[in-house]
Structure formats: structure tokens, C-alpha cells
PDB file of N, CA, C and O in Angstrom:
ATOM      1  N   UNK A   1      51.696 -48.072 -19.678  1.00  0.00           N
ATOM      2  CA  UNK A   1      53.075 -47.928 -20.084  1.00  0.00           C
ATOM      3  C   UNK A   1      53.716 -49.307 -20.135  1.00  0.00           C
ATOM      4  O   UNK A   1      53.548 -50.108 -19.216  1.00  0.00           O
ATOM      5  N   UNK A   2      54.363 -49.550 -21.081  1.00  0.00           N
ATOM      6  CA  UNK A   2      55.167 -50.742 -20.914  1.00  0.00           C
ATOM      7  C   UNK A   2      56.092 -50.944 -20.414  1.00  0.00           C
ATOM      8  O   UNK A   2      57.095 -50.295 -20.710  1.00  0.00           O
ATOM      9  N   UNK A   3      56.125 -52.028 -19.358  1.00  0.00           N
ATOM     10  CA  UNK A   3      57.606 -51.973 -18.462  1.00  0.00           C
ATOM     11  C   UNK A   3      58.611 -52.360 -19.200  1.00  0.00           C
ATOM     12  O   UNK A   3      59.730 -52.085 -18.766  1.00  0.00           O
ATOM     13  N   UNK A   4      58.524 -52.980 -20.299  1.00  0.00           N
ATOM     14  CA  UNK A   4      60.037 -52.870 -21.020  1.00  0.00           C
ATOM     15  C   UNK A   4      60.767 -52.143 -22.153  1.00  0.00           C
ATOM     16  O   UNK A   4      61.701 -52.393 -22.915  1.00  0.00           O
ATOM     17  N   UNK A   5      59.774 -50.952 -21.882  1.00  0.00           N
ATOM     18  CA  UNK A   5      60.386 -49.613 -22.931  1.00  0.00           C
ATOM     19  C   UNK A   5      61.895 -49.600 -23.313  1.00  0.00           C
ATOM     20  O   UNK A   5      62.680 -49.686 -22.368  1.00  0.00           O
ATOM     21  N   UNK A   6      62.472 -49.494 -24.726  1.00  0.00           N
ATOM     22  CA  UNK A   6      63.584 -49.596 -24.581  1.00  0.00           C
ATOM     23  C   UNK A   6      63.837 -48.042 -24.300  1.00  0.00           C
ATOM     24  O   UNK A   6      63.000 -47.181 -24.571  1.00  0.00           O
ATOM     25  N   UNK A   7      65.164 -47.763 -23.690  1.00  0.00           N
ATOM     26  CA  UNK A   7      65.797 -46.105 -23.681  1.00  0.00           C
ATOM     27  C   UNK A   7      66.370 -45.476 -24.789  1.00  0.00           C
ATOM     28  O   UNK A   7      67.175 -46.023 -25.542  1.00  0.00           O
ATOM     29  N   UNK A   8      65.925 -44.233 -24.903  1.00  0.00           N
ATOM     30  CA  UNK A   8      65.946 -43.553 -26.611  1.00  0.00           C
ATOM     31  C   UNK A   8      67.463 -42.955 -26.356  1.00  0.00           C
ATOM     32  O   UNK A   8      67.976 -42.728 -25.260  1.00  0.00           O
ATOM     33  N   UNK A   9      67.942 -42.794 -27.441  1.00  0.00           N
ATOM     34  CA  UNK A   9      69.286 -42.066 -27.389  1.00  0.00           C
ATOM     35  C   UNK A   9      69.002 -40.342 -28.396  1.00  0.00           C
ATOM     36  O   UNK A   9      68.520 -39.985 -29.471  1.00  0.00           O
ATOM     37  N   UNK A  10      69.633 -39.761 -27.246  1.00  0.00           N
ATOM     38  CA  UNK A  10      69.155 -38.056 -27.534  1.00  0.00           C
ATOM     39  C   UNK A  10      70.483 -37.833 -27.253  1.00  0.00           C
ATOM     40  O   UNK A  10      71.270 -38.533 -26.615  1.00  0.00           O
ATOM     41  N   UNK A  11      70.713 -36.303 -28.053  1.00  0.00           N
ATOM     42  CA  UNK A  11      72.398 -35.539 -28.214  1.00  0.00           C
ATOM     43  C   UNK A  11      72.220 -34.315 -27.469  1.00  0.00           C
ATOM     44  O   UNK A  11      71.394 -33.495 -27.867  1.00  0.00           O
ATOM     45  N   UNK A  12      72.933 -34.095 -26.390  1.00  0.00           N
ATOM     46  CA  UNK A  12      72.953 -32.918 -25.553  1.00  0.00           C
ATOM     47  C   UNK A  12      72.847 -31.923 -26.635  1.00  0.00           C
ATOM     48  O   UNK A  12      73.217 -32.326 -27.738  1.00  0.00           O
ATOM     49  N   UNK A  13      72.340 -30.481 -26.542  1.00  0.00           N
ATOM     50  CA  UNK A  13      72.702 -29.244 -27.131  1.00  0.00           C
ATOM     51  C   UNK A  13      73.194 -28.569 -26.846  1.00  0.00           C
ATOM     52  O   UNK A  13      73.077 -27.441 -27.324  1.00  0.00           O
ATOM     53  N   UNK A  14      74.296 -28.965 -25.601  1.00  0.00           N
ATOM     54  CA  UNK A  14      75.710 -28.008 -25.039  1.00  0.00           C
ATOM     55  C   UNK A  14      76.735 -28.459 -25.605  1.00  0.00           C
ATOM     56  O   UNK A  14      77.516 -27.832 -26.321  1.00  0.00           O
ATOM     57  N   UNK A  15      76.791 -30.198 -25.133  1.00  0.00           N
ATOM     58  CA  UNK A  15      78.404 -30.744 -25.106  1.00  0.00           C
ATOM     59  C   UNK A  15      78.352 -31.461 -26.217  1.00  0.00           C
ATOM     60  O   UNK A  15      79.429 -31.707 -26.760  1.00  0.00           O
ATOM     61  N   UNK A  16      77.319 -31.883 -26.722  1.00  0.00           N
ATOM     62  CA  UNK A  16      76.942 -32.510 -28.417  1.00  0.00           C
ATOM     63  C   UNK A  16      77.210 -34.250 -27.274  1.00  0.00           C
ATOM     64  O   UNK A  16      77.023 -35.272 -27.934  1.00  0.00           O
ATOM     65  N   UNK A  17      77.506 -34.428 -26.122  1.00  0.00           N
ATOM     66  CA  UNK A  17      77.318 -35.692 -25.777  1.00  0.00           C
ATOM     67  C   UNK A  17      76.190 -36.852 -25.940  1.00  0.00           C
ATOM     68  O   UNK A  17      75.117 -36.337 -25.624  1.00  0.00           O
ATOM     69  N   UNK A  18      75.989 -38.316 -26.336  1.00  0.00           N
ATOM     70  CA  UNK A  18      75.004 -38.744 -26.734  1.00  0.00           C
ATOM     71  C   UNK A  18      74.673 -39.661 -25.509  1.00  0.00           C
ATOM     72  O   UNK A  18      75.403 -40.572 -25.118  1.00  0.00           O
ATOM     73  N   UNK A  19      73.229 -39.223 -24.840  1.00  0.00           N
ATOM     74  CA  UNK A  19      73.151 -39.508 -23.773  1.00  0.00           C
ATOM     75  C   UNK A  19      71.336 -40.503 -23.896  1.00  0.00           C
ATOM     76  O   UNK A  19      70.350 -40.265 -24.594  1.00  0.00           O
ATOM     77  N   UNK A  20      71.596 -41.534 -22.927  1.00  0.00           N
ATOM     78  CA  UNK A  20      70.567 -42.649 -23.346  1.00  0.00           C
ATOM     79  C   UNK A  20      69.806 -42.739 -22.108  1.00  0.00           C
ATOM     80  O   UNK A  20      70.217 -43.045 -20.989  1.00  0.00           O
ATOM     81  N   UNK A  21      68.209 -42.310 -22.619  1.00  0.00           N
ATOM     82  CA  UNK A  21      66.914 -42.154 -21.164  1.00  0.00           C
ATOM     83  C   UNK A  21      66.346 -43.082 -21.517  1.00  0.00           C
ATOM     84  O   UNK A  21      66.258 -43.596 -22.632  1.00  0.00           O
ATOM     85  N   UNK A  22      65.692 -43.492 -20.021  1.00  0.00           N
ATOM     86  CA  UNK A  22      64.485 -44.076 -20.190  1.00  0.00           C
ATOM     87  C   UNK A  22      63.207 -43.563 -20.294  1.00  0.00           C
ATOM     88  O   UNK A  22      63.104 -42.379 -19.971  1.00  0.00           O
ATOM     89  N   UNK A  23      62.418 -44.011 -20.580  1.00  0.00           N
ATOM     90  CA  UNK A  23      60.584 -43.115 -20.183  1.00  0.00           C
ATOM     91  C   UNK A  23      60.613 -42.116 -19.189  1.00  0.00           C
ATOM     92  O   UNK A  23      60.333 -40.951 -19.471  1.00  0.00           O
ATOM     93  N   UNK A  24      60.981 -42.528 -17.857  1.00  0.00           N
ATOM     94  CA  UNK A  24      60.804 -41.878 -16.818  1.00  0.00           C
ATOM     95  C   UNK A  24      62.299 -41.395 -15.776  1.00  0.00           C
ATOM     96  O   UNK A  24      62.425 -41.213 -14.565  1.00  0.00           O
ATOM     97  N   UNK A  25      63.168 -41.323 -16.827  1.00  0.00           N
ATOM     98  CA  UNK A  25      64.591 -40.727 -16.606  1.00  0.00           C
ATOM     99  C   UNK A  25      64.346 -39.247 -16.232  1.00  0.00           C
ATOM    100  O   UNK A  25      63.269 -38.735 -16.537  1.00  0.00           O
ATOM    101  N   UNK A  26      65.383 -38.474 -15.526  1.00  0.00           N
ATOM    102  CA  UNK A  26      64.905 -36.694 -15.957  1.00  0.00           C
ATOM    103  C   UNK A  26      65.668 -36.532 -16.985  1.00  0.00           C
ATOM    104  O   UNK A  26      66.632 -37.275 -17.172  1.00  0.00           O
ATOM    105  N   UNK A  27      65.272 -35.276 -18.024  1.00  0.00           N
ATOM    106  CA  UNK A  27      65.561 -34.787 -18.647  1.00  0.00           C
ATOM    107  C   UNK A  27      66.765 -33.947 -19.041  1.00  0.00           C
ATOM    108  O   UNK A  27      66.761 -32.851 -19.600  1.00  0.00           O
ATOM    109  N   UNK A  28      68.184 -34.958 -18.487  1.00  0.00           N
ATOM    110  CA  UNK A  28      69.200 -33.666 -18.603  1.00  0.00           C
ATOM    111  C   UNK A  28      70.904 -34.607 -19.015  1.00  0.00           C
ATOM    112  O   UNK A  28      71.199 -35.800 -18.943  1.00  0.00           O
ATOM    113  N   UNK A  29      71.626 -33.489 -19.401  1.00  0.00           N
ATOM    114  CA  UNK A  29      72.685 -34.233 -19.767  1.00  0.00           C
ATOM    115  C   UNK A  29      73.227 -34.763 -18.642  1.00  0.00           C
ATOM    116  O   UNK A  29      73.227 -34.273 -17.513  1.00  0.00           O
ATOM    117  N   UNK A  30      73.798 -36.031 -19.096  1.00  0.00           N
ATOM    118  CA  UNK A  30      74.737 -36.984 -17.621  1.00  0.00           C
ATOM    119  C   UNK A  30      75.963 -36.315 -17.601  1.00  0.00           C
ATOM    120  O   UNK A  30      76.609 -36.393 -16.556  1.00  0.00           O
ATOM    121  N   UNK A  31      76.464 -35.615 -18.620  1.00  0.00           N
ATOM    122  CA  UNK A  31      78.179 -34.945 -18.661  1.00  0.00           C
ATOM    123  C   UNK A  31      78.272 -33.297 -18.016  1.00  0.00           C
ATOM    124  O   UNK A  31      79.090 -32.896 -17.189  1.00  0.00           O
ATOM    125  N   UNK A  32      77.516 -32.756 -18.467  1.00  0.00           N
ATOM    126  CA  UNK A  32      77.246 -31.649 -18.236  1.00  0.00           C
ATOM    127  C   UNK A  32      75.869 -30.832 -17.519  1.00  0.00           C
ATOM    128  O   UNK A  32      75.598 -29.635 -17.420  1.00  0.00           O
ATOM    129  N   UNK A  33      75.482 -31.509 -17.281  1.00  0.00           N
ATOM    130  CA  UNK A  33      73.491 -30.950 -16.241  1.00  0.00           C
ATOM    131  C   UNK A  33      72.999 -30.414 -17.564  1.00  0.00           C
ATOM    132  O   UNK A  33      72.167 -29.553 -17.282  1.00  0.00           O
ATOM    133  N   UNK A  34      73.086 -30.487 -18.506  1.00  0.00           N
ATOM    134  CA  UNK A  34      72.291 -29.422 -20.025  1.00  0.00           C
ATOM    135  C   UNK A  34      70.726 -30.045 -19.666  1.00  0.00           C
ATOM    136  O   UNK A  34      70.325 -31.181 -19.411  1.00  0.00           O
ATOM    137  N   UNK A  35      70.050 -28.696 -19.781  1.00  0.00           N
ATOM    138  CA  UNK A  35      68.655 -29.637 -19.712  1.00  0.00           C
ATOM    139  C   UNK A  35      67.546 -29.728 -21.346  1.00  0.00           C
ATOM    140  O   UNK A  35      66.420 -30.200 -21.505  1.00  0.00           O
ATOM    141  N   UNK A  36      68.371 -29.140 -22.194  1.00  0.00           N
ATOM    142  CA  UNK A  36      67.979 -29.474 -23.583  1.00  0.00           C
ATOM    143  C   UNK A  36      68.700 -30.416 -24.582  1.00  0.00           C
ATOM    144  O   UNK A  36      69.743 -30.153 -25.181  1.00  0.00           O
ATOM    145  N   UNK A  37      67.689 -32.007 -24.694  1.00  0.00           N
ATOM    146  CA  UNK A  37      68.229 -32.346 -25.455  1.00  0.00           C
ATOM    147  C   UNK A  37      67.419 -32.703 -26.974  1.00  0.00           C
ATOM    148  O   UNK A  37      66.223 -32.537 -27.214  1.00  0.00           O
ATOM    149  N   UNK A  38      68.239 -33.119 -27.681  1.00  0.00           N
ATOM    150  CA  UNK A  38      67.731 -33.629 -29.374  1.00  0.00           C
ATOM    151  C   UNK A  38      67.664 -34.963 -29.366  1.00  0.00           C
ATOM    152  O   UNK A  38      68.444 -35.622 -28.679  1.00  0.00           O
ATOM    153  N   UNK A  39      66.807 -35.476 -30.063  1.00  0.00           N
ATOM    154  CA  UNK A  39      66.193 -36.528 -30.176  1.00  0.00           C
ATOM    155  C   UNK A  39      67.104 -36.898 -31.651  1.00  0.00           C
ATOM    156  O   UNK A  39      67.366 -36.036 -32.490  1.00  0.00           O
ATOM    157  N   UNK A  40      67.472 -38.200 -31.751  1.00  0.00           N
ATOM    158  CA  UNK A  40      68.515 -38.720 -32.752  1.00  0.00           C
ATOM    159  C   UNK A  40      67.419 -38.907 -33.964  1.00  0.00           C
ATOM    160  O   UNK A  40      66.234 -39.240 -33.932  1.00  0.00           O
ATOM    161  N   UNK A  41      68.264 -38.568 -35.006  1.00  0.00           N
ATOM    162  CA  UNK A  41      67.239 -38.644 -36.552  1.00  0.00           C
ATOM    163  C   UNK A  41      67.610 -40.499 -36.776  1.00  0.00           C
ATOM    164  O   UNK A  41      68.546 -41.187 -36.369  1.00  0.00           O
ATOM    165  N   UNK A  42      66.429 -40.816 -37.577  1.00  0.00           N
ATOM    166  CA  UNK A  42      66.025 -42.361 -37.551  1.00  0.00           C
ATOM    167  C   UNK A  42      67.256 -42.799 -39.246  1.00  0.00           C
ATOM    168  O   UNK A  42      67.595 -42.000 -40.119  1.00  0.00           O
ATOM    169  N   UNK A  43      67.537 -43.963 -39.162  1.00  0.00           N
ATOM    170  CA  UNK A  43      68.080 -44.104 -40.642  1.00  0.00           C
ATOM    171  C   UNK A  43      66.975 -44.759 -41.161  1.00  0.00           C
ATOM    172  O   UNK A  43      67.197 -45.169 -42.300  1.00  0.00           O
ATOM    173  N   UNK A  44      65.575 -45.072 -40.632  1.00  0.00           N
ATOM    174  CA  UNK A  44      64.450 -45.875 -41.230  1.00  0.00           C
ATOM    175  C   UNK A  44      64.346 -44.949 -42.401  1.00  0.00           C
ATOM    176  O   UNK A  44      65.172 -44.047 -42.545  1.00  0.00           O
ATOM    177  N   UNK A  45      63.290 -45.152 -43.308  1.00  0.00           N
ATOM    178  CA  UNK A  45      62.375 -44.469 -44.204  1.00  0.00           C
ATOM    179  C   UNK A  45      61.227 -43.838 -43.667  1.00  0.00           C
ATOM    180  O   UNK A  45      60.775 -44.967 -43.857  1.00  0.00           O
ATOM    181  N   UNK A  46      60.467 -43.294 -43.274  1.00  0.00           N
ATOM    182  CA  UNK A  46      59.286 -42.543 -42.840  1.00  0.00           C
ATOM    183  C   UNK A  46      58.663 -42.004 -43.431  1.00  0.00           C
ATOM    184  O   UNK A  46      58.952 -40.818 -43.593  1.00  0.00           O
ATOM    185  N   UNK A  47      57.141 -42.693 -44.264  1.00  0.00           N
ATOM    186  CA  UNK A  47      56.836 -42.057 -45.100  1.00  0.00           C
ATOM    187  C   UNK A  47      54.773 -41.507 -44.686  1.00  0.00           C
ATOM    188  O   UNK A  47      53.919 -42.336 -44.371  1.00  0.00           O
ATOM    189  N   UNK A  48      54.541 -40.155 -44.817  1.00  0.00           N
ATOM    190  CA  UNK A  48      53.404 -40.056 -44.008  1.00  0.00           C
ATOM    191  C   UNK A  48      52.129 -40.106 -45.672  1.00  0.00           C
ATOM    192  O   UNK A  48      52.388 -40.113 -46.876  1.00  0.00           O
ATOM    193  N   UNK A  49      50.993 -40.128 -45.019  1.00  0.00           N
ATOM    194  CA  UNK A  49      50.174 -40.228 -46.503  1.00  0.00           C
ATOM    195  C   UNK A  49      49.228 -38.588 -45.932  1.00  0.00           C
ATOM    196  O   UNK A  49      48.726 -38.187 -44.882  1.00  0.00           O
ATOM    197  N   UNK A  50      49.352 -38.211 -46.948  1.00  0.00           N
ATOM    198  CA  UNK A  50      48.690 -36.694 -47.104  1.00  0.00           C
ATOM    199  C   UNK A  50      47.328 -36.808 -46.979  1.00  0.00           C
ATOM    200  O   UNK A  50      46.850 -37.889 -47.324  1.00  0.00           O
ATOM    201  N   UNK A  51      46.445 -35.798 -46.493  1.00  0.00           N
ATOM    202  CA  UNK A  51      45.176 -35.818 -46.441  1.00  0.00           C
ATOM    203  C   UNK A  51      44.281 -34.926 -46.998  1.00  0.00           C
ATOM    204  O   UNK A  51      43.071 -35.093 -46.851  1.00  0.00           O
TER     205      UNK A  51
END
């Protein structure tokens, strides 16, 4: 694991709050305890090659 992982930013699915983990953070909202969150959509391009 790399010790300088940056922390991903994910959107609660209670309070819609945008809450920022690390690798080994737990899994839950900081505003509200929600323990499901969404993972933020990329503005990159992402393109996969078919097989």
C-alpha cells in the first residue's frame, strides 16, 4: 500500500454531504453516521478497449 495515498471524495446517500476518506478511514458519513456512500464521477475521459 502506499503511504501517501491521496483521500477519495465520496457523497453520503442520506445527507447528499461530500465527505473525504482515506484507504483505511471507516466507511461512514462524518455529518450524519450514513454508512453508504457514492464514489464521485471523474470529469477525466475513460475510455475502455473491447475484447
Amino acid at each position: 500500500m502506499d503511504p501517501q495515498a491521496e483521500p477519495l471524495s465520496y457523497i453520503c446517500g442520506d445527507c447528499g454531504m461530500e465527505n473525504t476518506l482515506k484507504p483505511r478511514d471507516v466507511i461512514q458519513c462524518h455529518e450524519c453516521g450514513y454508512c453508504i456512500l457514492y464514489k464521485k464521477y471523474t470529469c477525466r475521459i475513460v475510455q475502455y478497449e473491447a475484447r
